[in-house]
C-alpha positions in Angstrom: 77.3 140.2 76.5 74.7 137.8 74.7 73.4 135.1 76.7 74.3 132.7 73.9 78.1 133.7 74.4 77.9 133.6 77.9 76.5 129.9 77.3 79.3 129.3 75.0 82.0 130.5 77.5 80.8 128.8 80.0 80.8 125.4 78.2 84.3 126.2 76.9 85.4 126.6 80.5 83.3 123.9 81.6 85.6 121.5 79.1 88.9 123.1 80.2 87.6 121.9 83.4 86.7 118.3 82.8 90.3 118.1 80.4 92.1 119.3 83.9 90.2 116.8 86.0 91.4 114.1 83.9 95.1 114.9 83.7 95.1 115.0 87.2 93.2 111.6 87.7 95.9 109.9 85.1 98.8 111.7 87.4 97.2 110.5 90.3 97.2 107.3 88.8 101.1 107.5 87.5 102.0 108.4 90.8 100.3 105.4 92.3 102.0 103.2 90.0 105.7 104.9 90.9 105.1 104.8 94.0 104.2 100.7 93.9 107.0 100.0 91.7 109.6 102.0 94.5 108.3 100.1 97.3 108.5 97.1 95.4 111.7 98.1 94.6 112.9 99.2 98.2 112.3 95.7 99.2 114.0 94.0 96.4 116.7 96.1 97.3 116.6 95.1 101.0 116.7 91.8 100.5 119.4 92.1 97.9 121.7 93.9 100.4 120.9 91.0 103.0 121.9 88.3 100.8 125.4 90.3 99.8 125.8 90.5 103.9 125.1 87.0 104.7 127.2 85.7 101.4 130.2 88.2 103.7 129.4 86.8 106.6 130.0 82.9 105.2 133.1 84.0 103.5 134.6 85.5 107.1 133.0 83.1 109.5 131.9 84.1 113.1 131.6 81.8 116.1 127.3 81.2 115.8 126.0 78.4 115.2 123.5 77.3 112.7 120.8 77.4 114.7 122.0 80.9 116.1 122.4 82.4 112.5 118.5 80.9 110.9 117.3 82.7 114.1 118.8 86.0 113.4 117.9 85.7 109.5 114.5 85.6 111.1 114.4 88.3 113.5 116.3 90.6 111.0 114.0 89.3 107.6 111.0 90.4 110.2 112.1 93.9 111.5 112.5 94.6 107.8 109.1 93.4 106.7 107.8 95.0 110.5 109.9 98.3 109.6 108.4 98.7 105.3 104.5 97.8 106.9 105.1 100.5 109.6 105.5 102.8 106.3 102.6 102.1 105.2 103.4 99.6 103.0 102.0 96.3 102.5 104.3 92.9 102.6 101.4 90.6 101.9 100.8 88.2 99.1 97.8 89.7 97.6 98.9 93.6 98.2 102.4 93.4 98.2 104.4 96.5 97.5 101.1 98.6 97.7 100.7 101.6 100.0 97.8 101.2 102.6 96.5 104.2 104.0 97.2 106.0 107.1 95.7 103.7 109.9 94.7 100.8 107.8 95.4 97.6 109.5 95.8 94.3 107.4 95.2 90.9 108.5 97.5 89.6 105.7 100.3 91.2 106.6 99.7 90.3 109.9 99.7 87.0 109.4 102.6 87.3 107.6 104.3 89.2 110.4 103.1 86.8 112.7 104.3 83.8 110.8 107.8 84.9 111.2 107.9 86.0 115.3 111.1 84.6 116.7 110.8 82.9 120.0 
């Protein structure tokens, strides 16, 4: 083989390359999206199925008192927020619905988290 079709060959690869690179950079960046828009979702969903259970609740009425019921509307809206951030997910403001990495603390979401402790 001629040097000047190895050259070629190795720029056609070269191009194949960079092509494959960015198909996987715009799946990577799908799958970010997806994956936003599920946890987003997940919550929305959560939330949904809390309202349905409280709107059952007030239709067959238990013995707690107002002050008993906001206080477990509380403690259950926080275990749900506490349970989606221990999946990595973040229930801040700014980040909401995005996944934080493995390990990556957040002082938002703490605050957030801390805003609604029951005591």
């Amino acid at each position: 083989m001629e040097q000047s079709e190895l050259q070629l060959l190795l720029q056609h690869i070269e191009t194949e390359q960079n092509k494959l690179t960015d198909s996987m950079s715009e799946l990577k960046r799908m799958i970010n999206r997806l994956n936003e828009e599920n946890n987003r979702l997940r919550i929305q969903n959560d939330t949904l199925l809390s309202l349905v259970t409280d709107s059952t609740k007030e239709e067959h009425p238990t013995t707690t008192t107002p002050a008993q019921s906001s206080e477990v509307k509380a403690k259950n809206g926080r275990e749900r927020l506490q349970s989606f951030y221990n999946d990595n997910i973040h229930v801040c403001h700014p980040y909401f619905g995005s996944r934080r990495q493995e390990g990556e603390e957040c002082m938002f979401c703490q605050a957030v988290l801390d805003s609604l402790e029951v005591e």
